[in-house]
C-alpha positions in Angstrom: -29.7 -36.1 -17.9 -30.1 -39.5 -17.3 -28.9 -43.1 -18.5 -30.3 -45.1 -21.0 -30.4 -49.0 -21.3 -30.0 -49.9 -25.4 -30.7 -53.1 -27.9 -27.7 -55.6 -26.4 -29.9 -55.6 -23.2 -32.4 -57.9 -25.1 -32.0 -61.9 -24.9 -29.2 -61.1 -22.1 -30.3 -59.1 -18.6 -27.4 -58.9 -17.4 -28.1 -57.4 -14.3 -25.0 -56.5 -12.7 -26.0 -52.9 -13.2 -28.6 -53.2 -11.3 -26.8 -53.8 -8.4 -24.9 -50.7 -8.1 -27.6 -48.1 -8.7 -28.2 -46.5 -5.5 -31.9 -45.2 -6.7 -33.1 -48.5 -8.0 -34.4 -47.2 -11.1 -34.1 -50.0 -13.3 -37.2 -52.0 -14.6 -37.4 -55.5 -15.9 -39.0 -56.9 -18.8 -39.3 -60.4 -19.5 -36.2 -59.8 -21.7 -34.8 -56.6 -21.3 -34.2 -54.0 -18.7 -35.0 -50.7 -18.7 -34.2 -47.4 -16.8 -36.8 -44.8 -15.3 -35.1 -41.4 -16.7 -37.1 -39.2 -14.4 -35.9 -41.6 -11.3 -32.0 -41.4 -13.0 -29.7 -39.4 -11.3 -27.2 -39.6 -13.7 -24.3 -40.9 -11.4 -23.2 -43.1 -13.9 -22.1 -46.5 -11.9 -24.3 -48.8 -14.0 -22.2 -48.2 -17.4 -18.8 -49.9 -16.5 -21.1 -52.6 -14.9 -22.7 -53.9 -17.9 -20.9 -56.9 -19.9 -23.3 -56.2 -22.9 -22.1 -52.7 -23.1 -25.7 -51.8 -23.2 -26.2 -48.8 -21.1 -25.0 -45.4 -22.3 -26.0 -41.5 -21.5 -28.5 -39.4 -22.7 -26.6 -37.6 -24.3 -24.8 -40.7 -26.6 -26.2 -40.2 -30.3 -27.0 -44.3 -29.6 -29.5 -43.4 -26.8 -31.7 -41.4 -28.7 -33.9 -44.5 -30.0 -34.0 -46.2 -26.6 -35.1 -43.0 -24.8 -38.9 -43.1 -25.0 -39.2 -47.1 -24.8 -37.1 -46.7 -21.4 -39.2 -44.1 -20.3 -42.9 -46.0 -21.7 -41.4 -49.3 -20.3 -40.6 -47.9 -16.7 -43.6 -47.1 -15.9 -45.4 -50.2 -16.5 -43.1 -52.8 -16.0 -42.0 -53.8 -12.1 -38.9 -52.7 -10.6 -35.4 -55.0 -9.5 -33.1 -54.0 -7.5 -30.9 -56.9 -6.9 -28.6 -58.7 -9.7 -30.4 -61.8 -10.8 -29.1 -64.3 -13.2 -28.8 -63.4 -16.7 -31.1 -64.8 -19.3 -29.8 -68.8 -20.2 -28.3 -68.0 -23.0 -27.6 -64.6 -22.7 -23.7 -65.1 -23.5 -24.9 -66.0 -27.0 -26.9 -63.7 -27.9 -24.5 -60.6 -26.8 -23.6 -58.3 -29.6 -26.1 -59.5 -31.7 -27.5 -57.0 -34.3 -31.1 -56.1 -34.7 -32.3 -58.0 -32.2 -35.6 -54.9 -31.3 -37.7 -55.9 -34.6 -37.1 -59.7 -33.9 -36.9 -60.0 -30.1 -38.1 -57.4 -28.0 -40.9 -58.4 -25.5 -43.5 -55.9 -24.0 -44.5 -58.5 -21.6 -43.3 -57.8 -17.5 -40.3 -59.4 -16.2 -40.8 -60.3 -12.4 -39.5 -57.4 -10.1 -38.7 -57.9 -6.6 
């Protein structure tokens, strides 16, 4: 079992999360973070971190979706393991729907 980073991630990075995992499995895109589910250990810490409310179990019906971009992203994008600034306008764009088809970015965030 593992953790799962959703949609609400996009346009924000909030990266508060990323601060508390003690395995540093979190990866960064230029606009959304992602989670290695093979380096997860399901501790659950990250969740209550999140503002966005964008991190949720494997086992969440909502995860389902996210589950293979986390794991395709992971492996090519760079890891973080220190909170950063969110995105500029991240407190906008929180909460917004459907933000994948419109907003989602392949390209690499900048790891550590």
């Amino acid at each position: 079992m593992a953790y799962v980073v959703g949609e609400n991630c996009i346009k924000c990075v909030y990266s508060d999360c990323v601060d508390v995992c003690p395995v540093d499995c979190f990866y960064v895109g230029e606009n959304m973070l992602v989670i290695n589910p093979d380096e997860c250990i399901d501790c659950g810490v990250c969740e209550p971190e999140c503002p966005a409310e964008a991190i949720f179990p494997d086992t969440d019906e909502r995860a389902e979706p996210w589950m293979e971009l986390n794991r395709e992203f992971s492996e090519i994008w760079p890891n973080i393991s220190e909170k950063r600034d969110a995105l500029p306008d991240a407190d906008e764009w929180n909460g917004k729907e459907n933000k994948y088809s419109e907003h989602f970015s392949k390209e690499a965030g900048e790891g550590d």
